[in-house]
N, C-alpha and C positions, 0 to 999 in steps of 0.2 A: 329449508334453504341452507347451502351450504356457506361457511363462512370464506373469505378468500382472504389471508394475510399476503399485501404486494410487499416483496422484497426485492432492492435494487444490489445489484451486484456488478463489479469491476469487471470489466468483455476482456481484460488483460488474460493471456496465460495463466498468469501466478494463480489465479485466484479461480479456476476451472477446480483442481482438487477438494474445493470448500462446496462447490456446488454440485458434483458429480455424481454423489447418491440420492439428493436429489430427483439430477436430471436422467441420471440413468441407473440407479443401484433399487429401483424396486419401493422403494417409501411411499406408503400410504398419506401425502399429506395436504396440506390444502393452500400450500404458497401459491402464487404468480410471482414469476422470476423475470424481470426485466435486468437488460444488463447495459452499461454507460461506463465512460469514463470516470477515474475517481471525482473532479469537481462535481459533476454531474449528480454521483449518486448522493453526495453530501448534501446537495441542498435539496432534494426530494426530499430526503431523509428530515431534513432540519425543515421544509413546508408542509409535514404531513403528506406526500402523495406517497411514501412508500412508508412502512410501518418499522421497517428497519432495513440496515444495507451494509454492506463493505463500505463502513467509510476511514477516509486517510486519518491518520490519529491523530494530526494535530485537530481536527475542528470536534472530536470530542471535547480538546480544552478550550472551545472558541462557542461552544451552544451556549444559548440565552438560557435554554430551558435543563432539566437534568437530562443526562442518557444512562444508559447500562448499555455491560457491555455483556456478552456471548463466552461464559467462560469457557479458557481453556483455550480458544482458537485465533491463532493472528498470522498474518503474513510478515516474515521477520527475518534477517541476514543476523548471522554472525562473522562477520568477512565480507571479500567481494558479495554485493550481489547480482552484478552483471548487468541490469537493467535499469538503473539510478546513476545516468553517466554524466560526467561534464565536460565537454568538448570543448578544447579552446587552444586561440589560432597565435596566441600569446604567451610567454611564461605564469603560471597561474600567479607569480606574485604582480602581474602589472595588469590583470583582470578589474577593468574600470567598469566594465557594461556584462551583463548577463541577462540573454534571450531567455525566459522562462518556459516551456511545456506548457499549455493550458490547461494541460490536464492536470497538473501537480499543483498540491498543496500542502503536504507532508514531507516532499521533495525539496520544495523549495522554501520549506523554513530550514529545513536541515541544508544546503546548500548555504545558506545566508549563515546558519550556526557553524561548520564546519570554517568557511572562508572564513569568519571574523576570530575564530579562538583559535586556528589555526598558523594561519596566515595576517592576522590583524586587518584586513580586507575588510574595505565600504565600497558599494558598487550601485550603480543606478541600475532598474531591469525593465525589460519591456517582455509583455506575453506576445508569442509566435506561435504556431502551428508546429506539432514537431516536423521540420524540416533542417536537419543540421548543415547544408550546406549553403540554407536560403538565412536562417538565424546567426551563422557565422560572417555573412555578407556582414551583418550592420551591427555585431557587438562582438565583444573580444572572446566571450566562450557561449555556451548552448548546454542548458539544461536538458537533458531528453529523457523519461522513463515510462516505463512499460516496455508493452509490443516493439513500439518503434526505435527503443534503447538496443533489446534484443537485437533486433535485424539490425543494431548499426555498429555490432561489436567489430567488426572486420575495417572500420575504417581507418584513414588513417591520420586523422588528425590525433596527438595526443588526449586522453582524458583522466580522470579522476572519475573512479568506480567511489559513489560516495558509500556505500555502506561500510566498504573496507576503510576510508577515513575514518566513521564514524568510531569504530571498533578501534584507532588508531590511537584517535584521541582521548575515548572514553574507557576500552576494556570492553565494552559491554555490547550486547545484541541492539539493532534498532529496529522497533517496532513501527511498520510500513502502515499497517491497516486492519483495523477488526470486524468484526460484526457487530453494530452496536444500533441503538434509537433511543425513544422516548422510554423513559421511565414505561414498565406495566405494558408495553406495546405489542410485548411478546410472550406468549400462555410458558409454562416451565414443559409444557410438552411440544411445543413450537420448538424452544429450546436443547431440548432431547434431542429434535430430527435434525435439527444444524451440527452437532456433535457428530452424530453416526453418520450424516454424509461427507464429512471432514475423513471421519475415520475410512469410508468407503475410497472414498476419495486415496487417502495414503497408500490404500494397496493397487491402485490403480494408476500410477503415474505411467507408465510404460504405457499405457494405453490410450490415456488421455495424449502425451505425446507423440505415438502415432497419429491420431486423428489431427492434430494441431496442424505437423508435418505435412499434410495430404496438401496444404495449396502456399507452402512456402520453400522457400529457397535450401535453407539446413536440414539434412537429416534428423530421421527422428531422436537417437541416441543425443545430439545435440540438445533440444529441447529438454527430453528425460532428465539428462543433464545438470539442467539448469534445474531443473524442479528440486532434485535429490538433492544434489549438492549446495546450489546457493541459498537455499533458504529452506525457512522452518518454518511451521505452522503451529507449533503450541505457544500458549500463550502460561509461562512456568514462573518461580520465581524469579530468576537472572532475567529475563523476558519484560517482567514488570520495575525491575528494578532501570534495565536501561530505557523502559519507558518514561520511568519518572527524571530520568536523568535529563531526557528529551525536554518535557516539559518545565526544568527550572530552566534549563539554557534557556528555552524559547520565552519566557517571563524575564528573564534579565534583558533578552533580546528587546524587549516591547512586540514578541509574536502574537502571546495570548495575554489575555487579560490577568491570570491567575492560574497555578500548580493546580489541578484540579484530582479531587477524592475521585480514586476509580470504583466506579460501583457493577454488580453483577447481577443480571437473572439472577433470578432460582432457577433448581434445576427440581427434576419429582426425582419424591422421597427424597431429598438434601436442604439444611439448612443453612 
């Protein structure tokens, strides 16, 4: 009987390059790949229904239980990142209310960390559906990320691309989201095949942005774009430093409970 490790994975753009070898580079392996929104994948992840996932980085410092994380691989801005927007229909210093993304969690502690050391900003938030012009109705700005960030770069209310804040504020890269789970959940050969489809993945963006392109509005160059340019996928020294930097904010914040030890798989033959 063959074993079947389920893995949850982010249906965003960004995060196709992580699964691409995978789904399409030829790998002998034995995942089930389901894919959701980030909240989504984070609590399969955290209820056992998936064995590991892309999840948003803060709720690795928010598990009851330990996780490891996937070395080596994250989804990450150094600068814009294009898809991490906040819309708002007011000067951002007079931003009282902010519509939340459902989907965000990693998002929106970083939006909460940015406004308050930034701007000295305390704001009430309500979760909406991303819909930026239905979330603008009834609060002063609109958190939106992923997909539907992407498709809303042309509008024209003012926003705040938060990655490039964060960079602003800190110097440093911010870390969006990894591969991570339960402690042991994942074989160091499990581990292996996430690395090389990562890697398959990186020579493939032209392509993967093709196929994305086939049923939206942007060229595919556009997308390509965004892969190359806005964001990174290793998870390096700078990489971890501005993740730790994430997580003291979000502790002084009251986000997470506690600055959390980052732990890793093994990988075969590495100790």
């Amino acid at each position: 009987m063959v074993n079947i490790t389920r893995l949850n994975a982010v249906s965003y753009l960004n995060t196709r390059p992580l699964t691409y070898g995978l789904e399409h580079g030829g790998l002998d392996h034995g995942f089930e790949i389901l894919y959701d929104i980030p909240s989504v994948c984070a609590r399969q992840v955290r209820t056992g229904e998936a064995s590991a996932g892309v999840i948003p980085s803060i709720e690795y410092a928010r598990s009851a239980v330990p996780y490891a994380i996937v070395p080596g691989i994250a989804i990450v801005s150094d600068g814009p990142v294009g898809s991490i927007l906040l819309f708002h229909r007011v000067p951002v210093s007079r931003i009282r209310t902010v519509a939340m993304d459902v989907s965000s969690r990693s998002s929106a502690a970083l939006a909460r960390i940015v406004l308050k050391e930034r701007y000295g900003l305390d704001f009430d938030t309500v979760d909406h559906a991303p819909d930026v012009p239905a979330m603008l109705e009834g609060a002063d700005a609109a958190l939106v990320i992923g997909d539907p960030a992407l498709e809303s770069t042309d509008r024209p209310e003012p926003r705040l691309d938060l990655g490039e804040a964060w960079r602003e504020l800190t110097g440093l890269p911010f870390v969006y989201a990894f591969w991570a789970g339960k402690v042991g959940s994942l074989s160091s050969g499990e581990v292996e095949m996430l690395i090389e489809s990562k890697k398959q993945g990186m020579a493939a963006l032209d392509e993967i942005a093709e196929v994305y392109a086939r049923n939206r509005s942007r060229p595919p160059s556009f997308y390509a774009s965004y892969l190359r340019n806005n964001l990174i996928y290793d998870l390096g020294d700078r990489e971890r430093r501005g993740l730790m930097e994430f997580y003291g904010l979000a502790r002084s914040r009251g986000l997470v409970p506690d600055v959390p030890e980052l732990r890793f798989y093994s990988r075969q033959g590495r100790r």
